[in-house]
C-alpha positions as CSV (number, residue, x, y, z in Angstrom):
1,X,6.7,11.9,7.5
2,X,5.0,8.6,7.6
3,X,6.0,5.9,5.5
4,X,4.8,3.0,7.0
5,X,2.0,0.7,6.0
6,X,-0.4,-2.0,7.1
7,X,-1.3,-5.1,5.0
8,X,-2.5,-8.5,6.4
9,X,-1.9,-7.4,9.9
10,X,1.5,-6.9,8.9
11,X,3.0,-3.5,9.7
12,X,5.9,-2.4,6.7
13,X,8.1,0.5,7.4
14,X,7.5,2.0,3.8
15,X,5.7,0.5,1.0
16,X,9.1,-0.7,-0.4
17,X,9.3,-4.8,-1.2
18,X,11.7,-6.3,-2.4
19,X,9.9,-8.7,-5.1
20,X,10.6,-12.2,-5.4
21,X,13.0,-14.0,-8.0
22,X,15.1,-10.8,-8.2
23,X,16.9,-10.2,-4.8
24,X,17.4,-14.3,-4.3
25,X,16.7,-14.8,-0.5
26,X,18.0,-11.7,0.4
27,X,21.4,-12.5,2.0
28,X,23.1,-12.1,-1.5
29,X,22.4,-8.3,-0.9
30,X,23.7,-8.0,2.5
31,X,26.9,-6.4,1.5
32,X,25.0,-4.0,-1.1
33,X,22.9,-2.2,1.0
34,X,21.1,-2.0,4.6
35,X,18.8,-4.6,4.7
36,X,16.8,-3.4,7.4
37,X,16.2,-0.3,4.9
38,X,13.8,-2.4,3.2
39,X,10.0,-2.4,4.2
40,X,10.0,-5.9,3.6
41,X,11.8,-8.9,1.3
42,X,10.1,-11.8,-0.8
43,X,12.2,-14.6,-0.9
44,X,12.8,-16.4,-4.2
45,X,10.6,-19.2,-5.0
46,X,10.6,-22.1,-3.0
47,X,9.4,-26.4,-3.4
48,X,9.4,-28.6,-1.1
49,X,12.9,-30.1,-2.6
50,X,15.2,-28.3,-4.4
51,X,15.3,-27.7,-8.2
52,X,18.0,-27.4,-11.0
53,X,16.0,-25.0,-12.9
54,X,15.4,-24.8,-17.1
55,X,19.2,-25.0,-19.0
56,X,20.6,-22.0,-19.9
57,X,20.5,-19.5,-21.4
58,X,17.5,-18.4,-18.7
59,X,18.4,-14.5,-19.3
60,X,17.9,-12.3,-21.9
61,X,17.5,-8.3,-22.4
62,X,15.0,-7.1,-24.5
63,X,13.6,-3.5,-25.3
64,X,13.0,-1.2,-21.7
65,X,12.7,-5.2,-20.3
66,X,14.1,-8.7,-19.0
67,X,12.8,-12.0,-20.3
68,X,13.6,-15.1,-18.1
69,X,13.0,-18.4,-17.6
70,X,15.0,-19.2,-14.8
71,X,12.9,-22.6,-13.7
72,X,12.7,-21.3,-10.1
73,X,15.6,-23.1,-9.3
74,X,15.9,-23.1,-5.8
75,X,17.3,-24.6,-2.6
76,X,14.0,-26.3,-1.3
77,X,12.4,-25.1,1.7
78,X,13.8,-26.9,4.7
79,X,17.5,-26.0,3.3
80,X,16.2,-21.9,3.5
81,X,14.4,-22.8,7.1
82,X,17.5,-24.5,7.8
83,X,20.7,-22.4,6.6
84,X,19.4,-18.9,5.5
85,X,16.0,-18.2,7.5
86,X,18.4,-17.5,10.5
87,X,21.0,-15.5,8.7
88,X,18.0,-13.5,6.8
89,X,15.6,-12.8,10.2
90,X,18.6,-10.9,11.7
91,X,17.2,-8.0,9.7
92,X,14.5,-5.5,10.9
93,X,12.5,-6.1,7.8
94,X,8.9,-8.0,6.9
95,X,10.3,-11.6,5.6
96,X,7.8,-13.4,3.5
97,X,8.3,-16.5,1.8
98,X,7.3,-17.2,-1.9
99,X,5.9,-20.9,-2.2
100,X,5.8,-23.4,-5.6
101,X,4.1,-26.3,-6.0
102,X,3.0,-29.2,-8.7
103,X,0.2,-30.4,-6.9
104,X,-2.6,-28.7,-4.4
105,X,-1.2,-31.4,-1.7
106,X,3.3,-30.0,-2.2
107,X,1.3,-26.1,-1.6
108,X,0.3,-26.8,1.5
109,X,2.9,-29.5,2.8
110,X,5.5,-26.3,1.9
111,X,3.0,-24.1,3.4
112,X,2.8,-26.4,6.9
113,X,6.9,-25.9,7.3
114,X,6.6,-22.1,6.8
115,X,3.9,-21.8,9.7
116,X,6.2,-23.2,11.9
117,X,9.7,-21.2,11.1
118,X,10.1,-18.6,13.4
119,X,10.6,-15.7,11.6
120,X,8.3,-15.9,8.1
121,X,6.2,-13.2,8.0
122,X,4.0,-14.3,5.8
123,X,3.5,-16.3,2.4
124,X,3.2,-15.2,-1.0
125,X,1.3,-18.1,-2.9
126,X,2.8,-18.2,-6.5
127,X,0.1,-19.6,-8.3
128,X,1.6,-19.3,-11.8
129,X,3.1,-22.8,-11.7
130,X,1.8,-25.6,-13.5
131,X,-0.5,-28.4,-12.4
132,X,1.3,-31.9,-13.2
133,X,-1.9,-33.6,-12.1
134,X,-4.0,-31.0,-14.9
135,X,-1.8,-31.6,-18.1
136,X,0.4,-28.7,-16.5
137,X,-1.7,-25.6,-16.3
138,X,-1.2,-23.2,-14.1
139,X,-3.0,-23.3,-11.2
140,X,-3.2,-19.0,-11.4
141,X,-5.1,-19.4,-15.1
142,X,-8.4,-20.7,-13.9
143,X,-10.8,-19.3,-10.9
144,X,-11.2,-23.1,-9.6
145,X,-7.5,-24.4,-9.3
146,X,-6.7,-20.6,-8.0
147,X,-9.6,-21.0,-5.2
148,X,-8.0,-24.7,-4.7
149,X,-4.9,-23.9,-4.2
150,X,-4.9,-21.3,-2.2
151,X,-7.9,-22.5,0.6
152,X,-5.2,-25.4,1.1
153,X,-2.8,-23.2,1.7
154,X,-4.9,-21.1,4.6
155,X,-6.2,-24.2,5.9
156,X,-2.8,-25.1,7.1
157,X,-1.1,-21.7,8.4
158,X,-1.8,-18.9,10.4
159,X,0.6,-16.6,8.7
160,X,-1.1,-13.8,5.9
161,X,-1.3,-15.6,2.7
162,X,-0.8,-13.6,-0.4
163,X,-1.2,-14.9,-4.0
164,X,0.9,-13.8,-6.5
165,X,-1.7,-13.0,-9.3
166,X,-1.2,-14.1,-13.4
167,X,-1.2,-11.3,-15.9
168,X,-1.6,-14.0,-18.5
169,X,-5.6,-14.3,-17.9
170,X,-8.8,-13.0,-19.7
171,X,-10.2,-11.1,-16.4
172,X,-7.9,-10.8,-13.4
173,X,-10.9,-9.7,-11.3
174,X,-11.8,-13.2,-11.4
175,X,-9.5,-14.3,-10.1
176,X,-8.7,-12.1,-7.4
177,X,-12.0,-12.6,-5.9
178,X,-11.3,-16.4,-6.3
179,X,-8.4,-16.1,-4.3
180,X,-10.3,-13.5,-1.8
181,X,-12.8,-16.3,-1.3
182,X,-10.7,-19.1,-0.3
183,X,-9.1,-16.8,2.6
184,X,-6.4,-14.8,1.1
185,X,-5.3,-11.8,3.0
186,X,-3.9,-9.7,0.4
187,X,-2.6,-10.4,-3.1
188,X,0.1,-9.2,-5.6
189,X,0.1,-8.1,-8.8
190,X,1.1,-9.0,-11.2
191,X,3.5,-12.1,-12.2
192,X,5.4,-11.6,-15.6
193,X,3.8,-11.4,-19.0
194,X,4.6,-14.4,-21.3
195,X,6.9,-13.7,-24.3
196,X,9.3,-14.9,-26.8
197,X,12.3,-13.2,-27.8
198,X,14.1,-14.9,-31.2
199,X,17.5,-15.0,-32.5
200,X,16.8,-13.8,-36.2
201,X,20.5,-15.5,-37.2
202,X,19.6,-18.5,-35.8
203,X,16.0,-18.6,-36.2
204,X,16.0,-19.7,-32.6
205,X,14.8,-18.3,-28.9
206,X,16.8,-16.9,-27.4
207,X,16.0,-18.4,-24.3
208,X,16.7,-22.4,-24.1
209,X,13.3,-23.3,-22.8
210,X,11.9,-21.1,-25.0
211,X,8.9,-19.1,-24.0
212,X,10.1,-16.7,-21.1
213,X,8.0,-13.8,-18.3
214,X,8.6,-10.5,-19.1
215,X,9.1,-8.1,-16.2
216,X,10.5,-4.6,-16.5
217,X,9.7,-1.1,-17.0
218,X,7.6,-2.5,-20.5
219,X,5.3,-4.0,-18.7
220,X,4.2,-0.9,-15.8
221,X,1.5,0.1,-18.0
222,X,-0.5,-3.4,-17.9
223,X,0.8,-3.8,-14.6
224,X,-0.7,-0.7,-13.1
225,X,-4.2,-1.6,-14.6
226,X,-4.4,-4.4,-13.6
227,X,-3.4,-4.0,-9.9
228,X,-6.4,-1.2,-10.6
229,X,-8.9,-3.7,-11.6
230,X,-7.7,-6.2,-9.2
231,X,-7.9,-3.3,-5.8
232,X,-11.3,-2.8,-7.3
233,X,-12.7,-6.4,-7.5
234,X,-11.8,-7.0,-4.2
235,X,-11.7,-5.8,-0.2
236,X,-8.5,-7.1,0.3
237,X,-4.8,-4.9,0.3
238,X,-3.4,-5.4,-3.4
239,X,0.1,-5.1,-3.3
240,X,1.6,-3.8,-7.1
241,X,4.7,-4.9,-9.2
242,X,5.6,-4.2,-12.6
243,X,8.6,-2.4,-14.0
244,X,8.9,-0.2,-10.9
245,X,12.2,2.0,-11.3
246,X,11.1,5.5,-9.6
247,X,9.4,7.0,-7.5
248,X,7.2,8.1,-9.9
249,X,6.2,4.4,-10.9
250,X,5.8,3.4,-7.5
251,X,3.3,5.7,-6.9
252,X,0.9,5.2,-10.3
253,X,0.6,2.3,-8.1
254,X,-0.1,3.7,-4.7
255,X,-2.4,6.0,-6.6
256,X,-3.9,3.3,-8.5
257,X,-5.1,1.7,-5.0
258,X,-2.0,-0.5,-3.9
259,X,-0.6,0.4,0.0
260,X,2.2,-1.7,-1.0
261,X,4.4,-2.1,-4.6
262,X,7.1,-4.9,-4.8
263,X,10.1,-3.6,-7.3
264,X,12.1,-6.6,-9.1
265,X,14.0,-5.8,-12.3
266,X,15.1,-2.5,-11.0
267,X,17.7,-4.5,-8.6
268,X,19.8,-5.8,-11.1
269,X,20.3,-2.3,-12.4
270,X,21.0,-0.2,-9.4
271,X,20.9,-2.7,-6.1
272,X,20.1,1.4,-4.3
273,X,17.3,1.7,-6.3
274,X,15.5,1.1,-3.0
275,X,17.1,4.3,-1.4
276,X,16.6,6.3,-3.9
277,X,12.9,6.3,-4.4
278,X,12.3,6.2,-0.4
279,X,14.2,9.4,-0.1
280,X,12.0,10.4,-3.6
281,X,8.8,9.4,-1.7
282,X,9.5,11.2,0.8
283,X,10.2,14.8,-1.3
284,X,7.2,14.2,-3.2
285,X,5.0,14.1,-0.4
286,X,6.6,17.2,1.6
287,X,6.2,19.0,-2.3
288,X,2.2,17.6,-2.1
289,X,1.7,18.9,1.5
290,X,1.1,15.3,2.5
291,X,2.7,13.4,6.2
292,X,1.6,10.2,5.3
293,X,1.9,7.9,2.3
294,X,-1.3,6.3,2.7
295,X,-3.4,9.6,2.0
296,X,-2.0,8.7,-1.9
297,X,-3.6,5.2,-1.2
298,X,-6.6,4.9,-3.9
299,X,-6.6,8.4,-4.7
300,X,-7.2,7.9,-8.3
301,X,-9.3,10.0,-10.6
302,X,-10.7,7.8,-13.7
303,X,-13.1,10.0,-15.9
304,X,-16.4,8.4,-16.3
305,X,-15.9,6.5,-13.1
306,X,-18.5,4.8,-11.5
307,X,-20.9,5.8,-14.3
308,X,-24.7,5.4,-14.2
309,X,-24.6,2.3,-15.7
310,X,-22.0,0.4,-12.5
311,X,-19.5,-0.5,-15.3
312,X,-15.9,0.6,-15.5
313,X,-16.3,3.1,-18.1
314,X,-20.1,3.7,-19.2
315,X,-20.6,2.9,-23.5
């Protein structure tokens, strides 16, 4: 049974990821389960210096989901090249690095250090954070700033770089062929959905700063299309995330045309959810007649699909 993939030149065991902001820089998990398990781990989000993060409470559960708005705190990324890069790397896993920055100039300066850690796989551009030169937009909300960002990024590395795609856009095929054109290698999709949960006794957020990303098993439906209409927009791999907790939901993506899915809420429920739905994977293909997991790959039938008319579904 073949479980291994390809993306960016980078050859993954099984399609398994762990995503970033939910299995911190992977260390924390070393005593949970085998590391080396994993087809590959996304570190937490990284600056140049470190960050405190928003106040707390950052947490909060809400319906079949998790809203947070943590601040990506984080240790900076010459502390993680420094002190966990080495511990991490001991692992037989893919290691890529998730990068933050407030201007087009700290994306590539955190970029440069990355290309020259031994060990980084690759980078995962996280182009949801905000602008502080634009009035703080985020750089993943408009086609320009995304195409910006991200050609300063592959100007200065040779590792894969793979943005992290918005979900809070009008038209993500925008800018995934944005991204594409300024030399990404892959991309993932899809980032947390902005919400607001309130405190009806206090008339208050719950959260302290406020707004929050939704991620969770709520969100697999939007998820799913859009890493459809994203896999379809461009030529490059599209790896999926969203409310992954099953085997099942790992392969709508699969199906959907991702090689790859990243699962994130689903750790903090069961840190063996990895396990579980690789042994899963593996029984649905033997029940499906199918040796390798890339036969599922893009396999999806959409009624109406291409139409005579070249538009997703014809009027």
């Amino acid at each position: 049974m073949n479980l291994a993939v390809e993306i960016a030149g980078l050859r993954f065991k099984n399609p398994l990821i762990a995503a970033s902001g939910t299995f911190g820089y992977g260390v924390e998990y070393e005593d949970v389960l085998d590391l080396s398990r994993l087809g590959g781990i996304v570190s937490k989000g990284l600056y140049m210096e470190p960050r405190d993060g928003n106040p707390t409470p950052r947490i909060t559960e809400t319906p079949s989901g998790l809203l947070n708005a943590i601040g990506l705190q984080g240790i900076g990324i010459r502390a993680f090249v420094r002190d966990v890069l080495p511990r991490i790397a001991r692992y037989d896993t893919v290691h890529l690095v998730n990068i933050c920055g407030d201007t087009v100039e700290e994306y590539a300066e955190v970029a440069r250090v990355c290309d020259g850690a031994e060990g980084i796989a690759g980078i995962e551009v996280n182009i949801s954070c905000p602008n502080v030169k634009k009035g703080g937009l985020a750089f993943g909300g408009d086609p320009r700033m995304t195409h910006e960002v991200v050609a300063a990024v592959r100007k200065v590395t040779r590792r894969p770089v793979i943005p992290k795609l918005s979900p809070n856009v009008a038209d993500i095929a925008v800018l995934a062929r944005a991204a594409e054109e300024a030399g990404a290698d892959a991309l993932s999709c899809i980032n947390t959905l902005l919400g607001l949960a309130v405190d009806v006794e206090t008339r208050r957020p719950k959260l302290a700063f406020g707004t929050g990303g939704l991620s969770g098993p709520a969100i697999r439906p939007v998820a799913v299309r859009m890493a459809w209409q994203a896999a379809r927009a461009v030529k490059i791999p599209v790896i999926g995330i969203g409310g992954i907790s099953s085997a099942s939901d790992a392969l709508e993506f699969l199906i959907a045309g991702c090689p790859a899915v990243q699962i994130g809420t689903a750790n903090f429920v069961d840190p063996g959810v990895h396990e579980r739905i690789l042994a899963d994977l593996a029984t649905w293909l033997e029940q499906h007649g199918l040796d390798d997991i890339g036969a599922v790959v893009g396999t999806l039938e959409y009624p109406g699909l291409p139409g005579p008319c070249g538009t997703e579904v014809c009027p």
